[in-house]
C-alpha positions as CSV (number, residue, x, y, z in Angstrom):
1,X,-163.2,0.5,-23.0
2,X,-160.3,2.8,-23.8
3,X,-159.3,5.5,-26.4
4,X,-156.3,5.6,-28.5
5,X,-154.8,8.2,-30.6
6,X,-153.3,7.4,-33.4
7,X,-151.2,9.3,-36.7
8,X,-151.0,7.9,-39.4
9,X,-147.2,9.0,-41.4
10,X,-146.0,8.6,-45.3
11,X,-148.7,8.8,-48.2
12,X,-152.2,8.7,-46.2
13,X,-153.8,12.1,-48.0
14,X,-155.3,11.8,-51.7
15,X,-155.4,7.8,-51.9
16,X,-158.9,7.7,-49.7
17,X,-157.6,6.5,-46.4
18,X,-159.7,9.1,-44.3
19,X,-162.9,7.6,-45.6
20,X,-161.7,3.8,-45.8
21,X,-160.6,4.6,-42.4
22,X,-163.9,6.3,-41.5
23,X,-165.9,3.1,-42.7
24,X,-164.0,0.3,-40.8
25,X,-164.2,2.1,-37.7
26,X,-168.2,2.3,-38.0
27,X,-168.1,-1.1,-39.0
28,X,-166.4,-2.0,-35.7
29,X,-168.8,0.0,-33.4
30,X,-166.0,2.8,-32.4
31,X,-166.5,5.7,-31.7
32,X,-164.2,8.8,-31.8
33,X,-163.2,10.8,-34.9
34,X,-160.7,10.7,-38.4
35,X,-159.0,13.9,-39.9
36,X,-156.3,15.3,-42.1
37,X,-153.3,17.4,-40.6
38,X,-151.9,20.4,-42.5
39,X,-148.5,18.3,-41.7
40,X,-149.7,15.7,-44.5
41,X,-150.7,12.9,-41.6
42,X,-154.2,11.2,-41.1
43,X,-155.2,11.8,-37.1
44,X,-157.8,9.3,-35.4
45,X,-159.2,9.8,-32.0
46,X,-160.9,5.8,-31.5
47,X,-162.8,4.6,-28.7
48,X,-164.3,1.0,-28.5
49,X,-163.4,-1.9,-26.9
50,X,-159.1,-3.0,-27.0
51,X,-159.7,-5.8,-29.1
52,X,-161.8,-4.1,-32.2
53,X,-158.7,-1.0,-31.8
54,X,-156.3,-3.2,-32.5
55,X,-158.1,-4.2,-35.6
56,X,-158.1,-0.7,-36.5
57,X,-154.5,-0.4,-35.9
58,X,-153.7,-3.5,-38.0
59,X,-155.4,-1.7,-40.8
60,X,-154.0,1.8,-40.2
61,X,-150.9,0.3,-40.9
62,X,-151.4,-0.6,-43.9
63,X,-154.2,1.5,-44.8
64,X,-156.1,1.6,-48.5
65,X,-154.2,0.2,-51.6
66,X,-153.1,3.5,-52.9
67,X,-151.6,4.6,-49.3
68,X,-147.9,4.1,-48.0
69,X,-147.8,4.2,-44.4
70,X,-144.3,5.0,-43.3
71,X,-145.0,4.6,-39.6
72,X,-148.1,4.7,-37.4
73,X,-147.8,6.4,-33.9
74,X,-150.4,5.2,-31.0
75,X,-150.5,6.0,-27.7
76,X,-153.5,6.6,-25.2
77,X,-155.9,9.0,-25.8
78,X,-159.0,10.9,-24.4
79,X,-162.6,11.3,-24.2
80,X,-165.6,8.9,-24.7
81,X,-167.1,9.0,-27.9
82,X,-170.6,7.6,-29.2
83,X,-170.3,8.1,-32.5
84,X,-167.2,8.0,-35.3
85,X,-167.3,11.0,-37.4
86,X,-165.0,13.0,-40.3
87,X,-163.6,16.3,-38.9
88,X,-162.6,18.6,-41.0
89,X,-159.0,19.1,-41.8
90,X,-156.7,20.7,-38.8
């Protein structure tokens, strides 16, 4: 099991990739947390299994049909979640 942070950059706010994002990660039995930053970005805290991340990753990349992801950072990240949840905006 390990956790991975990830920020999603370009057109990720208003085109409903929190909530797609939010949905696929249940769906995939992570756990961790989605939000919006004030900087315009979509921030995920995932923890689950390497294999079912990267399929999160994939789609972060591309994200919903209305989104443009200009470029996705990841790197490792911490904490053991049970659950995946919506936080409210930083």
């Amino acid at each position: 099991m390990e956790t991975w942070h990830m920020v999603a950059h370009g057109k990720v706010q208003g085109v409903g990739y929190r909530a797609a994002c939010e949905d696929l990660a249940i769906e995939l039995g992570l756990g961790g947390w989605v939000r919006n930053r004030n900087d315009g970005t979509v921030e995920v805290m995932a923890y689950g299994p390497p294999e079912r991340l990267a399929k999160l990753r994939e789609w972060m990349e591309q994200g919903p049909p209305a989104a443009k992801v200009e470029r996705l950072e990841v790197e490792p990240g911490e904490g053991e979640f049970e659950l995946f949840e919506w936080r409210s905006s930083e």
